[in-house]
mmCIF file as Biopython writes it, N, C-alpha, C and O atoms, coordinates in Angstrom:
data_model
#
loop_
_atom_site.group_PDB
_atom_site.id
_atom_site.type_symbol
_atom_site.label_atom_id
_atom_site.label_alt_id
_atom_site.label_comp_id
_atom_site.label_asym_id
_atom_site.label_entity_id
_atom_site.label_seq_id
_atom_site.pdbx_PDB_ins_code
_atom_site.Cartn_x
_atom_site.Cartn_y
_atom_site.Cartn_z
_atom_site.occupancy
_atom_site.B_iso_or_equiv
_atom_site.auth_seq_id
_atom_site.auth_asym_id
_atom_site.pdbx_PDB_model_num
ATOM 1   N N  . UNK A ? 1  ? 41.685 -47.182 120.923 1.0 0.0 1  A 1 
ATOM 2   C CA . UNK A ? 1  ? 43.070 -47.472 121.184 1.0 0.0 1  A 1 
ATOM 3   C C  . UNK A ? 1  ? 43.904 -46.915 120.020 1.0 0.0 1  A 1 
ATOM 4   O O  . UNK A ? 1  ? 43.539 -46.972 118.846 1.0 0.0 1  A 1 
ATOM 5   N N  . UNK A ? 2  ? 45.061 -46.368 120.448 1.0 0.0 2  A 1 
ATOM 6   C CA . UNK A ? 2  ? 45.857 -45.697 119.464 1.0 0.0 2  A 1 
ATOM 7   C C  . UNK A ? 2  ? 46.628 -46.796 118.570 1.0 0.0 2  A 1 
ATOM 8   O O  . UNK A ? 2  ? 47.168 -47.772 119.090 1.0 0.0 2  A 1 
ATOM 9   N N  . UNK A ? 3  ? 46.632 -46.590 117.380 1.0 0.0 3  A 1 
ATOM 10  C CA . UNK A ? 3  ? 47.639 -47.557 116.198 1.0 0.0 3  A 1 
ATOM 11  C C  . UNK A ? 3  ? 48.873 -46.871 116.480 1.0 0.0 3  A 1 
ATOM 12  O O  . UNK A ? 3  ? 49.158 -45.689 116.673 1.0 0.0 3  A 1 
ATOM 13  N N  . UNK A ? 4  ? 49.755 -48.325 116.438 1.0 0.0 4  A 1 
ATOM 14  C CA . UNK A ? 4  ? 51.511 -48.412 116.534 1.0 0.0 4  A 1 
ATOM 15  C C  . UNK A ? 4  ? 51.675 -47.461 115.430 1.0 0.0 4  A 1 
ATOM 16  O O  . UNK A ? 4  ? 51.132 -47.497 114.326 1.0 0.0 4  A 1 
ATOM 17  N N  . UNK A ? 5  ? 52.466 -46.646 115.875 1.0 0.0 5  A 1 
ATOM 18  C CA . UNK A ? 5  ? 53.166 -45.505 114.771 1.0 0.0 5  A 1 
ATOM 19  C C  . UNK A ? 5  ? 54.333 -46.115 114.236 1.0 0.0 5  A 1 
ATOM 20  O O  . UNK A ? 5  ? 54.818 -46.828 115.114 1.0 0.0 5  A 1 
ATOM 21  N N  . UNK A ? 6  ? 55.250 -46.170 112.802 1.0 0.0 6  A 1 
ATOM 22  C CA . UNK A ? 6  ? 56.570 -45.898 112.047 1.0 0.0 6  A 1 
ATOM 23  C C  . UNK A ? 6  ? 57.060 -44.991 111.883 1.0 0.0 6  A 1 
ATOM 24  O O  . UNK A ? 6  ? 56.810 -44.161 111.009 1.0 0.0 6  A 1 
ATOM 25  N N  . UNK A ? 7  ? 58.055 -44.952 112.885 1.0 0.0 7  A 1 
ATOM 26  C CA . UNK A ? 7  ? 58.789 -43.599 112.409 1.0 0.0 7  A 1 
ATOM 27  C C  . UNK A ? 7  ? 59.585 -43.855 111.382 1.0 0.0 7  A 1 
ATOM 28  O O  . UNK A ? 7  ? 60.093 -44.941 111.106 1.0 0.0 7  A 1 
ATOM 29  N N  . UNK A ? 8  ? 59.760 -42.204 110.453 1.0 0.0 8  A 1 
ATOM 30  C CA . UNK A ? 8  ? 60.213 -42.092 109.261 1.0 0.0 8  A 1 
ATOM 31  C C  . UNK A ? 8  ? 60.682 -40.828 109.444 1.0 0.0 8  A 1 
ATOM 32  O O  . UNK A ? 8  ? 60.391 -40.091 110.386 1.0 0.0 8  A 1 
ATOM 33  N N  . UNK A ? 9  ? 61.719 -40.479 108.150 1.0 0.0 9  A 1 
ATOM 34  C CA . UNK A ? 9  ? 62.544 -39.136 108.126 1.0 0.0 9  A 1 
ATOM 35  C C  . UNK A ? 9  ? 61.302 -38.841 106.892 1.0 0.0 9  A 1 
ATOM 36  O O  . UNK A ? 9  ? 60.645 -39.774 106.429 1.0 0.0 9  A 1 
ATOM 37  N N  . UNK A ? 10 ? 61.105 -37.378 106.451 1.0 0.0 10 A 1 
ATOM 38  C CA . UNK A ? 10 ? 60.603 -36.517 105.762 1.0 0.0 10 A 1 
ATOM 39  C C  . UNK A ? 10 ? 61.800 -35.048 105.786 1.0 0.0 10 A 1 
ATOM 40  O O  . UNK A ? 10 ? 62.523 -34.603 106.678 1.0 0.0 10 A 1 
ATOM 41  N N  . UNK A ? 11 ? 61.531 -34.588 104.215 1.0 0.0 11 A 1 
ATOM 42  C CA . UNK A ? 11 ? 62.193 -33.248 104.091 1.0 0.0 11 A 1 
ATOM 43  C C  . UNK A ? 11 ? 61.139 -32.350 103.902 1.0 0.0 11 A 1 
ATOM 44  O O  . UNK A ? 11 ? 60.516 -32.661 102.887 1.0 0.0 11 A 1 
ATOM 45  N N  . UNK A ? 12 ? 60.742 -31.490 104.389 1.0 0.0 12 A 1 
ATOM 46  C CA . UNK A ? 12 ? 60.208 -30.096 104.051 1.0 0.0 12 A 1 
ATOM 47  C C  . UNK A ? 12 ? 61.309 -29.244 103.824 1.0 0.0 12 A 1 
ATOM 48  O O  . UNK A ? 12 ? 62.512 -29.336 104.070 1.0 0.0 12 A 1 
ATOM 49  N N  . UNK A ? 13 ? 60.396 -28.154 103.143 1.0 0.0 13 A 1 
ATOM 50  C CA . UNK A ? 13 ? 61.012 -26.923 103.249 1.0 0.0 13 A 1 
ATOM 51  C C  . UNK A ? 13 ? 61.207 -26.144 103.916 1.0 0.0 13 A 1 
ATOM 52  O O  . UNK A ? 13 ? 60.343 -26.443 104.739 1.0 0.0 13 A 1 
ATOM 53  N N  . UNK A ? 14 ? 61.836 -24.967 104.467 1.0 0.0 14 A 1 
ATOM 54  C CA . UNK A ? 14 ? 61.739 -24.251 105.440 1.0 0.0 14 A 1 
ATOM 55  C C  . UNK A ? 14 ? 60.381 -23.735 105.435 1.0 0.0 14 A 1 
ATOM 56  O O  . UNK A ? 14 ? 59.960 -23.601 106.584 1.0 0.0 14 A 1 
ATOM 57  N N  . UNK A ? 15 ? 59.253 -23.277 104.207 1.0 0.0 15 A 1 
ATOM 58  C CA . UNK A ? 15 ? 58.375 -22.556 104.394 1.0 0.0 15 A 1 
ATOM 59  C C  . UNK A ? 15 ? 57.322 -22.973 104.650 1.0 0.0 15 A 1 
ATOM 60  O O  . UNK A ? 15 ? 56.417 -22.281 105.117 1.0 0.0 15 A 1 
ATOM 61  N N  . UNK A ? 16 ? 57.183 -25.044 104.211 1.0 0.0 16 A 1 
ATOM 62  C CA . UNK A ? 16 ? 56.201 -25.543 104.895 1.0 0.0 16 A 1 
ATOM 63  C C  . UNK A ? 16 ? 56.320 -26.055 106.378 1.0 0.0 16 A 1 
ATOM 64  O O  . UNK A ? 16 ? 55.311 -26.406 106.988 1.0 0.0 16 A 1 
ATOM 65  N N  . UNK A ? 17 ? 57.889 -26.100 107.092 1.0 0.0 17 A 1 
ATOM 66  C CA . UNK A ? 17 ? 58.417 -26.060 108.296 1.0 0.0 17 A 1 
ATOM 67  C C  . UNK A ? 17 ? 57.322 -24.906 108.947 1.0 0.0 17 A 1 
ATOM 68  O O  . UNK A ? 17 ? 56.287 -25.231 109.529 1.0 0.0 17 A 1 
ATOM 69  N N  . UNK A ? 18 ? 57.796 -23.411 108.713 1.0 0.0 18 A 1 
ATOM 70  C CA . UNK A ? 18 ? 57.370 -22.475 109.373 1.0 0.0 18 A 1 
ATOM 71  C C  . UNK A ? 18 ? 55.341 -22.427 109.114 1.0 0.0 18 A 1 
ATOM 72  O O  . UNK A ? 18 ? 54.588 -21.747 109.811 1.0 0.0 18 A 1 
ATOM 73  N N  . UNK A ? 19 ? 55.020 -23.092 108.269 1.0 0.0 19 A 1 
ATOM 74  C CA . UNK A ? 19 ? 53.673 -22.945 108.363 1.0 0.0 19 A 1 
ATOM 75  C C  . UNK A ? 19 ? 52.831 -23.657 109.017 1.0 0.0 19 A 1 
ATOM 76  O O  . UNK A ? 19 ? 51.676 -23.398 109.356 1.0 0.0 19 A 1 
ATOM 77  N N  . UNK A ? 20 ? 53.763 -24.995 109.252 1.0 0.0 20 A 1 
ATOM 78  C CA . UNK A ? 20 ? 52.912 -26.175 110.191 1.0 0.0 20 A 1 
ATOM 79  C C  . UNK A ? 20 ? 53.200 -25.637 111.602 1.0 0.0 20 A 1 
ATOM 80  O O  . UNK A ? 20 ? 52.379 -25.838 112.496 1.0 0.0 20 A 1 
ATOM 81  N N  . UNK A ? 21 ? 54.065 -25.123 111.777 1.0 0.0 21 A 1 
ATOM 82  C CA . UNK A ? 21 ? 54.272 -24.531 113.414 1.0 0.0 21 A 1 
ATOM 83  C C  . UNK A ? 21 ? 53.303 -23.481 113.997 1.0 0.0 21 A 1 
ATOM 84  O O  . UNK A ? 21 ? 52.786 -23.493 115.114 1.0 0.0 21 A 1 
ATOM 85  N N  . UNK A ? 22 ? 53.117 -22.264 112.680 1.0 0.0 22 A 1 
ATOM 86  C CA . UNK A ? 22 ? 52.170 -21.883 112.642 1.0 0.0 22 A 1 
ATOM 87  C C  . UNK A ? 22 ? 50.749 -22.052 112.836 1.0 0.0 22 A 1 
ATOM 88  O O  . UNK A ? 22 ? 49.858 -21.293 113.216 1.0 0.0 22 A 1 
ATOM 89  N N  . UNK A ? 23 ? 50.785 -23.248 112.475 1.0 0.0 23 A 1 
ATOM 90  C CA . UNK A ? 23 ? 49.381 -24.176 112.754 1.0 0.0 23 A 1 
ATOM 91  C C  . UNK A ? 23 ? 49.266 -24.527 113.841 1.0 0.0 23 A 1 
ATOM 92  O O  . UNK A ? 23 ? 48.309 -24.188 114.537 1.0 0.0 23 A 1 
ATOM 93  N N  . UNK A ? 24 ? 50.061 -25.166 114.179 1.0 0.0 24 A 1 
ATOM 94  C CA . UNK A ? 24 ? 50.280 -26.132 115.736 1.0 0.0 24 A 1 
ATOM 95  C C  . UNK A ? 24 ? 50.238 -24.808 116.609 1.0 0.0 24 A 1 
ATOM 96  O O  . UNK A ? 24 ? 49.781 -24.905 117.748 1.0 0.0 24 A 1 
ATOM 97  N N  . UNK A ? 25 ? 50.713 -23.497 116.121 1.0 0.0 25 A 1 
ATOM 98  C CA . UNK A ? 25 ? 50.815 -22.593 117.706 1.0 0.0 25 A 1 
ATOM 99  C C  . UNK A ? 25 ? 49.205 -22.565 117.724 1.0 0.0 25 A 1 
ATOM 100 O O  . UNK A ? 25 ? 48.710 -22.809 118.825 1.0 0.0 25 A 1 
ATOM 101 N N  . UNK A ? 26 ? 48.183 -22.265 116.506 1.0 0.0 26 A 1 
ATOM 102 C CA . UNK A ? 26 ? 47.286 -22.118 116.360 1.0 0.0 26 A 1 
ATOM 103 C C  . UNK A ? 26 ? 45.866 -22.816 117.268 1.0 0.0 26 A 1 
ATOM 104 O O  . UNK A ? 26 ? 44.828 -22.448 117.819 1.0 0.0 26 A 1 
ATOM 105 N N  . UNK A ? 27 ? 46.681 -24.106 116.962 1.0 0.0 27 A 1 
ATOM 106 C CA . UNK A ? 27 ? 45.291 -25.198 116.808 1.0 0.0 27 A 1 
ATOM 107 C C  . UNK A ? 27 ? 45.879 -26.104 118.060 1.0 0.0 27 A 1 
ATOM 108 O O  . UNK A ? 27 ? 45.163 -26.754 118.822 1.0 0.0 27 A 1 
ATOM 109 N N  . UNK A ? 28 ? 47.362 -26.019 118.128 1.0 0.0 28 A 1 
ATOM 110 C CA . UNK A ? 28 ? 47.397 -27.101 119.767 1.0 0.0 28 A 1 
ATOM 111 C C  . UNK A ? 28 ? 47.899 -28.193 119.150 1.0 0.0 28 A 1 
ATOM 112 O O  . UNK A ? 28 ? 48.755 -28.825 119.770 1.0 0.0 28 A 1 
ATOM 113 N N  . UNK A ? 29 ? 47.404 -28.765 117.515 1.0 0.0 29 A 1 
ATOM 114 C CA . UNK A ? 29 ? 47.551 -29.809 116.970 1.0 0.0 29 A 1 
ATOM 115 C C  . UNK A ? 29 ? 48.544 -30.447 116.764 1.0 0.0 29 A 1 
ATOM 116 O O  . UNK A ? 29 ? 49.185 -29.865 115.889 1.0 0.0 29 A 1 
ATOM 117 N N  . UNK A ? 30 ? 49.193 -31.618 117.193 1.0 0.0 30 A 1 
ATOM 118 C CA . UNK A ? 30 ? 50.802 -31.910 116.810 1.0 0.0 30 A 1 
ATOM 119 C C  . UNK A ? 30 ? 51.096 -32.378 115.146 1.0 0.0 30 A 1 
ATOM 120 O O  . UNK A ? 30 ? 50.674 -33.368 114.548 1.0 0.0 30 A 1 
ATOM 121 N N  . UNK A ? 31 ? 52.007 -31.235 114.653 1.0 0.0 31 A 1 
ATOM 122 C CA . UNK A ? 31 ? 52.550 -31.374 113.177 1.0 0.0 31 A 1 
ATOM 123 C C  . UNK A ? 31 ? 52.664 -32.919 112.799 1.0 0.0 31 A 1 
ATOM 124 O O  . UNK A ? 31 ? 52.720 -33.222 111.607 1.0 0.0 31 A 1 
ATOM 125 N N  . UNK A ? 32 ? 52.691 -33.669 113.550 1.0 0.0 32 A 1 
ATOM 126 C CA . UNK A ? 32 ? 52.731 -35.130 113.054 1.0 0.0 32 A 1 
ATOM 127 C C  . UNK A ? 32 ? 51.176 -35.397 112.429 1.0 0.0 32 A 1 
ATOM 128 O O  . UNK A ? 32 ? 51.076 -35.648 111.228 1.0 0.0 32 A 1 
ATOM 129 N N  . UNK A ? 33 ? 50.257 -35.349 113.078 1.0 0.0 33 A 1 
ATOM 130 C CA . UNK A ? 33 ? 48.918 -35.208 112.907 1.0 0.0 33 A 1 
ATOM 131 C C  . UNK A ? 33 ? 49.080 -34.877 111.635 1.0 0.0 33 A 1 
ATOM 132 O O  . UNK A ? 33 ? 49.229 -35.830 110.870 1.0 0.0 33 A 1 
ATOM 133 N N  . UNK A ? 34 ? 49.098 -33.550 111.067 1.0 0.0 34 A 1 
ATOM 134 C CA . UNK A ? 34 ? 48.797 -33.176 109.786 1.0 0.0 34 A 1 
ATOM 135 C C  . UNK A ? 34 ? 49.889 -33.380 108.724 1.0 0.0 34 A 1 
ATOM 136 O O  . UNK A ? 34 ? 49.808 -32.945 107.575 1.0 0.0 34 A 1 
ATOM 137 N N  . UNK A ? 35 ? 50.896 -34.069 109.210 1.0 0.0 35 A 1 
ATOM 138 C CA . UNK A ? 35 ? 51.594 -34.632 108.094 1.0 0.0 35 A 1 
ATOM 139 C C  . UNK A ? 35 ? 51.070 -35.973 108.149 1.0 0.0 35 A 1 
ATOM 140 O O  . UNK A ? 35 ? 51.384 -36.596 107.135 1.0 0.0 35 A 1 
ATOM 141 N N  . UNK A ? 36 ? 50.498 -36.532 108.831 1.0 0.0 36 A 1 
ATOM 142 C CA . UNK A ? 36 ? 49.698 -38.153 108.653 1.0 0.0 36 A 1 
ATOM 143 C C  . UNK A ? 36 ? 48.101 -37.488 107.784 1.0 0.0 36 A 1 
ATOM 144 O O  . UNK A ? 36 ? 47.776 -38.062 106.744 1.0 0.0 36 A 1 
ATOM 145 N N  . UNK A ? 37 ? 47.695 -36.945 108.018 1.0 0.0 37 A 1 
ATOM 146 C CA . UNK A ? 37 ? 46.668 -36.369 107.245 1.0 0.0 37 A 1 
ATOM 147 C C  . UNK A ? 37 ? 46.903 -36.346 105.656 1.0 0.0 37 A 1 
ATOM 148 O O  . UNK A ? 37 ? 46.315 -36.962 104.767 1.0 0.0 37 A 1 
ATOM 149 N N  . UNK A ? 38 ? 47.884 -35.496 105.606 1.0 0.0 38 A 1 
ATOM 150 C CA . UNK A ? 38 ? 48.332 -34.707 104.030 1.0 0.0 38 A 1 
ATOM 151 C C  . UNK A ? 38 ? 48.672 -36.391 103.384 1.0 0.0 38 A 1 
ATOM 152 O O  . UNK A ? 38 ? 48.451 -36.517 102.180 1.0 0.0 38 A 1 
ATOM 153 N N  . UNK A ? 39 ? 49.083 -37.389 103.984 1.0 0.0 39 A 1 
ATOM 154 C CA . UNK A ? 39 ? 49.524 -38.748 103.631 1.0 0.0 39 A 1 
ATOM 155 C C  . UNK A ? 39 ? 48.665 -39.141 103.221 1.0 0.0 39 A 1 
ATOM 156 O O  . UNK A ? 39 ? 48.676 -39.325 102.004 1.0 0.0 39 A 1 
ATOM 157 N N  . UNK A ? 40 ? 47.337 -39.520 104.063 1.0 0.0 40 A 1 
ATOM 158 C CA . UNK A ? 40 ? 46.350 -40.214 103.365 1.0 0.0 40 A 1 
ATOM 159 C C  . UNK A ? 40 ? 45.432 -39.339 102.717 1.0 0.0 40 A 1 
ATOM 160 O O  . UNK A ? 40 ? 44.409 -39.937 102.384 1.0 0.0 40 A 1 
ATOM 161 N N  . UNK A ? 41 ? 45.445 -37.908 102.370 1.0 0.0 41 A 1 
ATOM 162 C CA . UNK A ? 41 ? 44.803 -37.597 101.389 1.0 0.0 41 A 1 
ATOM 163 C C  . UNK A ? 41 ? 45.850 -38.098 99.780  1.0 0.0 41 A 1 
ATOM 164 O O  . UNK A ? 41 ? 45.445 -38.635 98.749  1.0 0.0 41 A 1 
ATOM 165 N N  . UNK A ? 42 ? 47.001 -37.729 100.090 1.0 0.0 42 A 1 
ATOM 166 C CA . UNK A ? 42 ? 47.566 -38.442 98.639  1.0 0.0 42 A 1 
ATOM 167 C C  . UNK A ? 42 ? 47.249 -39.641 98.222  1.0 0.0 42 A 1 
ATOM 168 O O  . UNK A ? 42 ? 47.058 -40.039 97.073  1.0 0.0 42 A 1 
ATOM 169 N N  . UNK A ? 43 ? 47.189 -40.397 99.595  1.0 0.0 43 A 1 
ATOM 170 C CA . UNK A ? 43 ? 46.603 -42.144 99.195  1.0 0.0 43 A 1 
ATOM 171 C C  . UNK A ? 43 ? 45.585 -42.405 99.017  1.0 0.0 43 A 1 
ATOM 172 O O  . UNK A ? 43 ? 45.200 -43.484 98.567  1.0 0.0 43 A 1 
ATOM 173 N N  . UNK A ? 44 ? 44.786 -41.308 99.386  1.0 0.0 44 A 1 
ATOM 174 C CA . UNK A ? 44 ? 43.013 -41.463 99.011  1.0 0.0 44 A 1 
ATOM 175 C C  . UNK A ? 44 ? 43.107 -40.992 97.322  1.0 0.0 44 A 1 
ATOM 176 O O  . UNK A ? 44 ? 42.374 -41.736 96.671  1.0 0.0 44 A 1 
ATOM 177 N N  . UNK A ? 45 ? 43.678 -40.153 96.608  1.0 0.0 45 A 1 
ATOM 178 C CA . UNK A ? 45 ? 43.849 -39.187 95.530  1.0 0.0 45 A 1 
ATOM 179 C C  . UNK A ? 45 ? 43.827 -40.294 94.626  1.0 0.0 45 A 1 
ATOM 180 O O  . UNK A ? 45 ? 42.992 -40.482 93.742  1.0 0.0 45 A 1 
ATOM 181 N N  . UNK A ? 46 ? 45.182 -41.285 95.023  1.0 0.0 46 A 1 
ATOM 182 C CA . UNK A ? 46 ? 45.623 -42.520 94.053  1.0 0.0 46 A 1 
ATOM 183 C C  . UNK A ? 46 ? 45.481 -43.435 94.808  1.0 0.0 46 A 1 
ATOM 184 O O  . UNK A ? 46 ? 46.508 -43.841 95.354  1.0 0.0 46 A 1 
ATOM 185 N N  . UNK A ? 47 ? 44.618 -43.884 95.026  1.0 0.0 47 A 1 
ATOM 186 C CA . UNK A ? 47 ? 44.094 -45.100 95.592  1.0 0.0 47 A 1 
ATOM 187 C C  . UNK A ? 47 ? 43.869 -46.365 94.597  1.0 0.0 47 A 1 
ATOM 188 O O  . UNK A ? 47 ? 44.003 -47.548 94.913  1.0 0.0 47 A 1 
ATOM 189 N N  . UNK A ? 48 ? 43.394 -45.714 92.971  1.0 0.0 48 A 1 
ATOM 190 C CA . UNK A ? 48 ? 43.072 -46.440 92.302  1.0 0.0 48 A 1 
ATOM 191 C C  . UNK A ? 48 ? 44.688 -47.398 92.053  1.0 0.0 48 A 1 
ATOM 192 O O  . UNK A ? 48 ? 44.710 -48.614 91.861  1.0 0.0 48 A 1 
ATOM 193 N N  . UNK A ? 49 ? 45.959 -46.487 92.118  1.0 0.0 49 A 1 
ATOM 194 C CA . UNK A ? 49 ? 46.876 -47.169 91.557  1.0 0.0 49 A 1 
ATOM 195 C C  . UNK A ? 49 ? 47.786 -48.195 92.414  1.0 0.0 49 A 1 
ATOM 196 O O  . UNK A ? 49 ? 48.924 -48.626 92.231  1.0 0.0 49 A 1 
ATOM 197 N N  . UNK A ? 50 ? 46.588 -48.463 93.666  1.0 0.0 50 A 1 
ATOM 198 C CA . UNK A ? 50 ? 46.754 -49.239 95.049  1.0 0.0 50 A 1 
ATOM 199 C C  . UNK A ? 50 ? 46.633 -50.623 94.620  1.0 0.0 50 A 1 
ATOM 200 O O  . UNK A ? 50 ? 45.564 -50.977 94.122  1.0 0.0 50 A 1 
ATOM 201 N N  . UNK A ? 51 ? 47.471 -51.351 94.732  1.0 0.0 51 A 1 
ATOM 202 C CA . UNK A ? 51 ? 46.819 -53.268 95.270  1.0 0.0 51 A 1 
ATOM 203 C C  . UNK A ? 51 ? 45.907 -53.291 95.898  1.0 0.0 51 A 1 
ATOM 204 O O  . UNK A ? 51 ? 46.042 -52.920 97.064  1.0 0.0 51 A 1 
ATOM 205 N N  . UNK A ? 52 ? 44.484 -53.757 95.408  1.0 0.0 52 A 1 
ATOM 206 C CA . UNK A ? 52 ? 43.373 -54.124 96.217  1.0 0.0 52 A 1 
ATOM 207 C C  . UNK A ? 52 ? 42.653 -54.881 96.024  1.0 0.0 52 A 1 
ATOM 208 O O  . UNK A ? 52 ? 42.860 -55.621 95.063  1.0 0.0 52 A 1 
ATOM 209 N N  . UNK A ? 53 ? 41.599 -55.047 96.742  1.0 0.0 53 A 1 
ATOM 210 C CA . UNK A ? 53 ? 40.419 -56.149 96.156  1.0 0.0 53 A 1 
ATOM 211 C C  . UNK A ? 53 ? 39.410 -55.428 95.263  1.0 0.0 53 A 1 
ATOM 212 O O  . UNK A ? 53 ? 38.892 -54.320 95.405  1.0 0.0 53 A 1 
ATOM 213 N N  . UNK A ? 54 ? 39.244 -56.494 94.154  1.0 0.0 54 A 1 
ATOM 214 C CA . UNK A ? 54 ? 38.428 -54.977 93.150  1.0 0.0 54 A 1 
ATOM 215 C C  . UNK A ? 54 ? 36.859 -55.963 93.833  1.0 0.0 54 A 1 
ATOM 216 O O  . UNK A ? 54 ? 36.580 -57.067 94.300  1.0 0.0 54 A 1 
ATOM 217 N N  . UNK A ? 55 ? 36.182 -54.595 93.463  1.0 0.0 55 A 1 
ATOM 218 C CA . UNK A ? 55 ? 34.833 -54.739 93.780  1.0 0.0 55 A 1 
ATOM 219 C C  . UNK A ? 55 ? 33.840 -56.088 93.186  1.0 0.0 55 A 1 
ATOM 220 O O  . UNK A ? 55 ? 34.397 -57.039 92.637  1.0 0.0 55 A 1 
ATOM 221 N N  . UNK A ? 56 ? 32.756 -56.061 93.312  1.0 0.0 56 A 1 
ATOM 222 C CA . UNK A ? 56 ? 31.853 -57.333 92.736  1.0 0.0 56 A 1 
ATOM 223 C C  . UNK A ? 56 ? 31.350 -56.944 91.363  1.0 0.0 56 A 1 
ATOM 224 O O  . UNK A ? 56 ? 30.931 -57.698 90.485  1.0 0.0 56 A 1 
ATOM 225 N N  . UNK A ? 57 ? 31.497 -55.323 91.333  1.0 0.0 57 A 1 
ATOM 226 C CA . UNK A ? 57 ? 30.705 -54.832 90.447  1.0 0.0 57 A 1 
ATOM 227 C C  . UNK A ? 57 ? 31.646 -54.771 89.313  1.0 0.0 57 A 1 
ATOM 228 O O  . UNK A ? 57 ? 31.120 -54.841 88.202  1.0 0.0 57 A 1 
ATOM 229 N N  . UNK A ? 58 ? 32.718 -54.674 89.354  1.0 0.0 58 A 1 
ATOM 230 C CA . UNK A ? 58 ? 33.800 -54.436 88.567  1.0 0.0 58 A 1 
ATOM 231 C C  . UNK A ? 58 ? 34.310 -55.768 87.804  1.0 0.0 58 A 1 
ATOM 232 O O  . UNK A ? 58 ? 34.849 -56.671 88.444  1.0 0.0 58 A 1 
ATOM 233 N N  . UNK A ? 59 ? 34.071 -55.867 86.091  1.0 0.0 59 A 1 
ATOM 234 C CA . UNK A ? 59 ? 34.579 -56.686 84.839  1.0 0.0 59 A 1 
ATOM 235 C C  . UNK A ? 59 ? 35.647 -56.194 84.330  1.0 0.0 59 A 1 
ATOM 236 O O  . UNK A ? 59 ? 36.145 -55.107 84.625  1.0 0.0 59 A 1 
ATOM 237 N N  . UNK A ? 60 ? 36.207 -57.295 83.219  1.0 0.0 60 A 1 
ATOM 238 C CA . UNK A ? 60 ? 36.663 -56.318 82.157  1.0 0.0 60 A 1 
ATOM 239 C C  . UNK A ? 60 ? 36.283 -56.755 81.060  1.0 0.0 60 A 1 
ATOM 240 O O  . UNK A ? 60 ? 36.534 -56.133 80.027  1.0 0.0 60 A 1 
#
């Protein structure tokens, strides 16, 4: 089952505009897709600087 989407405004540039279209003529893929992608690779990147539950293994 698909998760409820939030829509949000984003600015690109014109040149990452023209490259995701590029893609999408490519691949079929809808540019939303890979701007939800490019999202959670940044949130995977800094994940550490996330609110979370720290592990069992983890002191200080």
């Amino acid at each position: 089952m698909a998760r409820k989407k939030i829509s949000t405004t984003i600015y690109i540039t014109p040149e990452q505009n023209d490259q995701l279209k590029q893609l999408h003529e490519r691949t079929k893929v809808p540019v939303a897709v890979y701007i939800r992608e490019g999202i959670d690779l940044v949130l995977r990147k800094h994940d550490a600087k996330l609110p979370g539950q720290l592990s069992l293994t983890e002191r200080d």
